[in-house]
N, C-alpha and C positions, 0 to 999 in steps of 0.2 A: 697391176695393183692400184694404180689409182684410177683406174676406171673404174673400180667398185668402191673406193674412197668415195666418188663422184655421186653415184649411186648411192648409200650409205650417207647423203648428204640432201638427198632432193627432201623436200619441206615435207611431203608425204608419206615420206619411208618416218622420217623423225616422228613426224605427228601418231601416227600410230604405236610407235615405242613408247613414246608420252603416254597414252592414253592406259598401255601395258603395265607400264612400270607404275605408274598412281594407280592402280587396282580398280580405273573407273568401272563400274559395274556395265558392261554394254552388253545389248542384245543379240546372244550369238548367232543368229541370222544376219544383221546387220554385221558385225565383226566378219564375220565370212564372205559377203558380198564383198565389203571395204578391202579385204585383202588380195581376193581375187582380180576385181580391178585394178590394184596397187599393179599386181604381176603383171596382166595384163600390157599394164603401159610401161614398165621396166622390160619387156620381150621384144615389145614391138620397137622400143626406143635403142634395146641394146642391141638389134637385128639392124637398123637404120643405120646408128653411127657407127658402124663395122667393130663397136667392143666385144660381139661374141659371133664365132663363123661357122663353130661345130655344134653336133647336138649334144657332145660330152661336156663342153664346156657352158651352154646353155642349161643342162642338169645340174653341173658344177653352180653355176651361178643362184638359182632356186635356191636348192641346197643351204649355201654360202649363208643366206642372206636370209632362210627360209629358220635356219638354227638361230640366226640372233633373235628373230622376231618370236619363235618358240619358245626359247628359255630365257624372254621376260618375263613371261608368266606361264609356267608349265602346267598349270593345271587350267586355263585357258585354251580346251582343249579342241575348238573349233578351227583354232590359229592355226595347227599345227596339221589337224585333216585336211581343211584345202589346200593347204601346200603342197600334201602328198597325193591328193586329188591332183596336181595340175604336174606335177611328177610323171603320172600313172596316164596323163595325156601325151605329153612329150615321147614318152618309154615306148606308147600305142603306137604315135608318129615313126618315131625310131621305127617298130617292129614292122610296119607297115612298107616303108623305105626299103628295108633291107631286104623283103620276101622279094620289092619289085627290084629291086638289082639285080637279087641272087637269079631270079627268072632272064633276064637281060642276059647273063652273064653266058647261061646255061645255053642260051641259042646262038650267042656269039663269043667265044672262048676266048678270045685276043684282048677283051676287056676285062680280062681279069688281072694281066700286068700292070695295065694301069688304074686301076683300083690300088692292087697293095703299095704301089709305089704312092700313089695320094692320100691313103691311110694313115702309109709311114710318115709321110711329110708332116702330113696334122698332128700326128702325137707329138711330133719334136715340136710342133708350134705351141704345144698346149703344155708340153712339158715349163717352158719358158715363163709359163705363168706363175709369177712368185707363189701367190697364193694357194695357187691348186697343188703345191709341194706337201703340204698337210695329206692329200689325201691318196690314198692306197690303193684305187680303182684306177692306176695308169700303170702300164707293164709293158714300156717300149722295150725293155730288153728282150722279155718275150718273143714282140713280136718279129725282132731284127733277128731271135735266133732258130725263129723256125720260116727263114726265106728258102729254105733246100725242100719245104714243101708247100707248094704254090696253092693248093686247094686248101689244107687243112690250114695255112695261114689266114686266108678271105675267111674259112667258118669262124675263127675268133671275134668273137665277141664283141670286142671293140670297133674292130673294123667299120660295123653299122654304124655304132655310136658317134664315129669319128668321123664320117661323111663331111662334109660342108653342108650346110642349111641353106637349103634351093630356099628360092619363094613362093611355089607350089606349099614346100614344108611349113615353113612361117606361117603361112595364111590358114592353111589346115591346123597346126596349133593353136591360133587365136581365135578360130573359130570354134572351137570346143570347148573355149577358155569362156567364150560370150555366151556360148549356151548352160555353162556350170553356173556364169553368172543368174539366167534368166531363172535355171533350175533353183537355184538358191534364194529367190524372190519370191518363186511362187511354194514353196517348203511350207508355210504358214495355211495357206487356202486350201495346198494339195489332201494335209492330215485334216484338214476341218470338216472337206468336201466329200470323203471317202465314206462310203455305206456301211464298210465294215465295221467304221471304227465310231462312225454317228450309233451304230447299233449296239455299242458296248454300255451305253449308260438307258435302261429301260424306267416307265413312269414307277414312282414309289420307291428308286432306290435311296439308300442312304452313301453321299460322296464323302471319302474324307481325304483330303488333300494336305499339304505344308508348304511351306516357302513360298515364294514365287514364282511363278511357271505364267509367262503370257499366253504360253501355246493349248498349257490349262485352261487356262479360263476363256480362251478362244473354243474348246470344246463343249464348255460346260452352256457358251453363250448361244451356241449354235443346238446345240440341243433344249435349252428353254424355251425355243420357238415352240415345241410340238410337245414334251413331259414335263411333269411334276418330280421333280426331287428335292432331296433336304440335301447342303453342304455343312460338312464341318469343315473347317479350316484350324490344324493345330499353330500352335504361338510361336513356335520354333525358336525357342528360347535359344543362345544369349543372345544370336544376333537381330529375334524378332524380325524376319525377314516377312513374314507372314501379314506385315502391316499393309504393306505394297498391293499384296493380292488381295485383302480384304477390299482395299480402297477399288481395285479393278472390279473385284465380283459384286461390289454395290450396285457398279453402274449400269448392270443389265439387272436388276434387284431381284435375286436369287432368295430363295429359304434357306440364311447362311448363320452358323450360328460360329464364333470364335471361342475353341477349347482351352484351357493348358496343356500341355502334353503327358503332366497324368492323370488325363481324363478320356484317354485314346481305348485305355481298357474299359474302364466302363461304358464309351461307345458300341462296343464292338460287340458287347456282352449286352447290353439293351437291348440293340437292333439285329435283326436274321439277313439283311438286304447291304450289307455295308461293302462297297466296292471302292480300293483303294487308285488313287488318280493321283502320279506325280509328275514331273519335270526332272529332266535329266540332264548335270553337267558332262558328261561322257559316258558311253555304251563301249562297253568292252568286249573285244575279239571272243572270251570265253563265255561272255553272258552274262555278266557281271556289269554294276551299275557304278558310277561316281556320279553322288548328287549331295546335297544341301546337308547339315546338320540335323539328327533328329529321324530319318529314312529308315535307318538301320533298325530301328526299336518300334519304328509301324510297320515294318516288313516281317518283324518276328511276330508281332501280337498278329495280324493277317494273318502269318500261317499257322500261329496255334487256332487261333476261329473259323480257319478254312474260307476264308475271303481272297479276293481275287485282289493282286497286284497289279498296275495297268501303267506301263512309263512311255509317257508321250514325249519324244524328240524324233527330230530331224535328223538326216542322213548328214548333217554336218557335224552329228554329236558320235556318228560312227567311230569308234579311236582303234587303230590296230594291234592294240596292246594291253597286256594282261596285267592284271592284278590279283594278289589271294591275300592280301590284310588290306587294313585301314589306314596303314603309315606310308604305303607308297605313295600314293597322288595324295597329296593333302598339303594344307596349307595350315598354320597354326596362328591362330590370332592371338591377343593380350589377355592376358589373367583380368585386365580391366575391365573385360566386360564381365565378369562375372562377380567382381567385388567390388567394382565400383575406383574409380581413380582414386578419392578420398579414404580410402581403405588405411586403416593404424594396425601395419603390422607390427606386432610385440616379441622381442625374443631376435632371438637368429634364424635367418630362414634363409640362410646361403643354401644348405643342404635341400632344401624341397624345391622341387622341380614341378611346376604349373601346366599341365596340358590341358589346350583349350581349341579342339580340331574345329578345323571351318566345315569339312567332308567327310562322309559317308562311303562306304563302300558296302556294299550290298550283291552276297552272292548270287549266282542266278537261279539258283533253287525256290529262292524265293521271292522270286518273280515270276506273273503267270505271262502275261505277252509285252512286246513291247507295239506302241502304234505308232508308227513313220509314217515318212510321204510315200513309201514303195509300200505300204500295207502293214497289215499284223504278220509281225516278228516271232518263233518261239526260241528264249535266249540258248535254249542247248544245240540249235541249229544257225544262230547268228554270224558264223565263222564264214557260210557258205557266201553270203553277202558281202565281202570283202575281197573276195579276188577281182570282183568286178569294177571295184573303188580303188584300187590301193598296191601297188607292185611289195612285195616280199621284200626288194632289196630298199625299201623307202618308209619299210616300218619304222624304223629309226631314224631320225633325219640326220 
């Protein structure tokens, strides 16, 4: 327990909860990188001073430490994917470990005694960790009551998990750890550079965007090298997020014009060429979008006009979990932005209740692709893309 005190204590674990918990707005690419190196040097640091010896207990630790940093801000939803990204590295290590054992084991049958008896040993040592008493993935009773069969005790599950962490194993984790990072840097270039996704905006289209999206206007900057398009950008009223991107898509000086948001219908009803471009704060397992205020009601006028939906994130914005309303992942901000601080309310207003959603949820019906760094997405096939990121048992952290 107070080795992770210790931990839970270094200037860098803090500074990023800071940064969580004040709601600073940061760029979930950068958010993603910053965390994955955080682990990074909590791995290599708790594999050094011998605070962690198993690979249960090094999952354990992630985990641990992977929940405080996710539920500062749950809808921060980048925080929470690499974590389960470096999860899903470890679990590979694991699975990888235990094939070559189990093969070792198979040509020399006498190292299978001592196996369960160094298995056994670790659980009891890992059992002893105050901390790890919270959770439900340790079952020495189990395994102490199936010693009358020697084979079907090694197949349990643990047994891999509980290994000791060679430095072969180490060094193989943190090196997948430093290539999620490199993957993670270049997320920004990889979507800009890609053929498919430079071809989704042709000369003469009309763009209409909202909110803030860097990655947007990385698309839009990269394609005014070679066409001609018009951008709308809606106000995204209350919290006028839309200011931010206006200022960005100046600076490659686009044909940008700034709408209200009910003037999205008569866009859309103007123009025959109107192709919708957003930013996304998380992509959901079933296809399903969580992003910005304001989404939800250009995703419905798009499908009554029969216009194209097009959501550009990163593989960091993958989330392994589902949504079917608006009130799950959201965040609710103050009635002030909408009446102003100085507002003279009159009467009693115990009884009314102010809802003022920061997010969006957006089915995927009404979405037509999504554009990542791995390519175009179609979101009723999004699921398949997830086994390859993301272990089943680490959907939940």
């Amino acid at each position: 327990m107070e080795y992770i005190k210790q931990i839970e204590n270094i200037d860098k674990f803090r500074e990023i909860k800071r940064k969580l918990r004040r709601k600073k707005d940061i760029n979930s690419t950068e958010a993603s990188e910053e965390i994955a190196q955080l682990f990074y040097n909590l791995i290599q640091d708790s594999i050094k001073n011998k605070g962690i010896k198993t690979h249960s207990q090094l999952i354990l630790l992630v985990k641990y430490l992977g929940k405080i940093l996710s539920t500062v801000d749950p809808v921060q939803f980048c925080i929470g994917n690499t974590i389960k990204k470096i999860l899903h590295i470890i679990r590979e290590e694991i699975n990888q470990s235990t094939k070559e054992e189990q093969n070792n084991i198979q040509n020399n049958p006498e190292l299978l005694g001592n196996k369960i008896k160094e298995a056994k040993k670790n659980l009891k040592d890992l059992k002893s960790f105050e901390f790890f008493k919270d959770f439900d993935s340790l079952d020495l009773e189990r395994v102490e009551s199936e010693n009358s069969s020697t084979e079907r005790l090694y197949e349990f599950k643990k047994l891999g998990s509980d290994a000791p962490i060679t430095e072969e194993n180490i060094n193989s984790i943190l090196e997948e750890i430093s290539n999620l990072i490199s993957e993670i840097n270049s997320i920004s270039e990889t979507i800009t550079k890609q053929k498919e996704i430079k071809d989704l905006i042709s000369d003469g289209d009309i763009i209409l965007t909202s909110n803030y999206s860097e990655q947007v206007a990385k698309i839009l900057a990269e394609n005014k090298k070679t066409k001609n398009f018009k951008v709308f950008v809606c106000e995204s009223a209350p919290k006028l997020r839309e200011k931010s991107q206006v200022d960005e898509l100046k600076k490659i000086k686009l044909d940008l014009t700034v709408i209200e948001d009910d003037d999205i219908y008569s866009v859309m009803k103007k123009y025959t060429k109107v192709k919708v471009l957003l930013g996304a704060k998380g992509i959901l397992v079933n296809g399903g979008l969580i992003t910005y205020g304001g989404a939800y009601n250009i995703c419905l006028l798009a499908k009554m006009f029969s216009n194209p939906v097009i959501i550009v994130g990163g593989t960091t914005k993958l989330t392994p979990m589902y949504s079917f309303k608006h009130e799950l992942y959201n965040e609710y901000l103050s009635p002030d932005l909408i009446f102003g601080k100085n507002m003279d309310y009159k009467g009693d207003i115990s009884n009314i209740q102010f809802n003022n959603p920061s997010l969006d949820y957006v089915p995927p019906n009404l979405i037509s692709m999504y554009a990542t760094d791995i390519g175009i997405l179609n979101p009723n096939y999004l699921y398949k893309n997830f086994n390859d990121m993301y272990d089943l048992e680490d959907y939940e952290i």
